[in-house]
N, C-alpha and C positions, 0 to 999 in steps of 0.2 A: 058859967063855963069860961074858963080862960082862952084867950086864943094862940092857935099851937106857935104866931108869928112871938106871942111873949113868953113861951118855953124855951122857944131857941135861942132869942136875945140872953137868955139869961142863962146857956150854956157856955162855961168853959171850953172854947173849943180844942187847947191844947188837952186838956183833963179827957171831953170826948175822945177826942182821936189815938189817947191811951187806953180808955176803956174798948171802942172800938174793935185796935190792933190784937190787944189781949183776946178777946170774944174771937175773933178770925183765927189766931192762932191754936186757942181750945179748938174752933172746929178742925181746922185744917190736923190737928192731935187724933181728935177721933177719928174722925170718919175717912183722912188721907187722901189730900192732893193733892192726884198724881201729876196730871197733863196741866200746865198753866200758861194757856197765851197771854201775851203781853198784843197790845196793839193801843195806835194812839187815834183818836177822834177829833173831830170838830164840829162842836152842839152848834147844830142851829137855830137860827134865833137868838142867842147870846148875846151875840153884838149890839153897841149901844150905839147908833147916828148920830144920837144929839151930841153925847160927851167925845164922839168918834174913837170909841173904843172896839176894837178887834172881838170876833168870836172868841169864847171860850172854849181853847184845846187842850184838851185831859189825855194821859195816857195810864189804859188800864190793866190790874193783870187779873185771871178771870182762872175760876175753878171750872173747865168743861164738863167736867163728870158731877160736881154738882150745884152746876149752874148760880154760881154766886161769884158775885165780886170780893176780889181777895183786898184792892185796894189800888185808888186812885190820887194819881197826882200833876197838880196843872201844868202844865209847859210853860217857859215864863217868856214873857213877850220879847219878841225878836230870836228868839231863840226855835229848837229842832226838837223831837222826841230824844234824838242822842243822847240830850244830858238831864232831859225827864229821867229816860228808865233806870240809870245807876240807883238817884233818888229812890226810883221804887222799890228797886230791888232789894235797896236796904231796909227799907220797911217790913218785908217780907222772912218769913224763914223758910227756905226754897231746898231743904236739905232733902235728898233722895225722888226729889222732884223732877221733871223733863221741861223746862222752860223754851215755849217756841217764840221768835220772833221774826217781822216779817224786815224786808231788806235794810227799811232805815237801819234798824235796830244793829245791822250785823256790824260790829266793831269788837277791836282786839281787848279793848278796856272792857266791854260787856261782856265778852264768851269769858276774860280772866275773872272777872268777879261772882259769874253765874259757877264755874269753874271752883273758885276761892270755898263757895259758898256750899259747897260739896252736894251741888248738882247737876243736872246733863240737863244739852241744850240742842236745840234744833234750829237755825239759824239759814233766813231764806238768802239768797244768794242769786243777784242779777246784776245786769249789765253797768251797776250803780259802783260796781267793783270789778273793774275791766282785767286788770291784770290774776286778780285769784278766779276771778270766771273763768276764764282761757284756760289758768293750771288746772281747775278741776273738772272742765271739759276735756282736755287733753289726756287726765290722768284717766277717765272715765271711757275717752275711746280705748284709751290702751288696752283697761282691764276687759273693754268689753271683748277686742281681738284676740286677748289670749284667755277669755273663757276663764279670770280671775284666779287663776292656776296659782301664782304664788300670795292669793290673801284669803286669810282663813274669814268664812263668813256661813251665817248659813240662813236660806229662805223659805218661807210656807206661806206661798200665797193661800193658803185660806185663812190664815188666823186670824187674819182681819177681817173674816167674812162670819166667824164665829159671833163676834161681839153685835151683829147686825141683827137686828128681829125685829 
């Protein structure tokens, strides 16, 4: 029996990582994902002492509905998830997709390309962006004062309670 450490050595890993993307995007064809968070980690245990190398931080975009990784990509040292996610994004085909991400991720370059990429995006929104938090609190008492009178929208809170069982 071979062992699987001399399978792997003897993968192409740029050859894998097309056959991979291919396979992810067949499924994502069939069976359609919809909701894809993106979020970035830091595996523990990673880190090396001896060589004094940094934990290993990934950042991933994840199929919620059915539970699979869509695809991962490292952060490169000294660096932020910021310039991870474009990376992944490109890797991805995100068309009629809702991609959420959480505060890092909120930047003008990332909503244009999730954007580009003729998908919608959910983008978390905290004190990490002082000036657009303030407009969209400000904007958000207003509507709340005039009862949204001039923005078309419309709510069910139970629809979300549908999906629950």
């Amino acid at each position: 029996m071979i062992p699987a450490r001399r399978v792997f050595e003897r993968i192409n890993p740029k050859v894998f990582e097309q056959c991979f993307q291919s396979w992810i995007k067949s499924i994502v064809e069939t069976v359609g994902a919809q909701v894809i968070p993106i979020d970035g980690k830091t595996l523990k245990g990673s880190y090396d002492r001896e060589q004094e190398k940094s934990a290993l931080h990934i950042v991933s975009a994840w199929s919620s509905q059915h539970r699979l990784v869509l695809g991962q990509v490292k952060v490169a040292d000294k660096s932020n998830e910021i310039t991870a996610i474009p990376a992944l994004l490109e890797l991805l085909d995100i068309a009629g997709c809702i991609i959420t991400i959480d505060a890092m991720g909120t930047q003008t370059a990332i909503a244009s390309q999730i954007f580009n990429a003729k998908a919608d995006y959910v983008l978390a929104l905290k004190g990490n962006h002082p000036t657009l938090h303030t407009q969209v609190k400000d904007w958000f008492d207003q509507q709340l004062q005039n009862g949204f009178s001039d923005i078309t929208y419309s709510y069910n809170p139970y629809s979300a309670l549908q999906n629950v069982a």
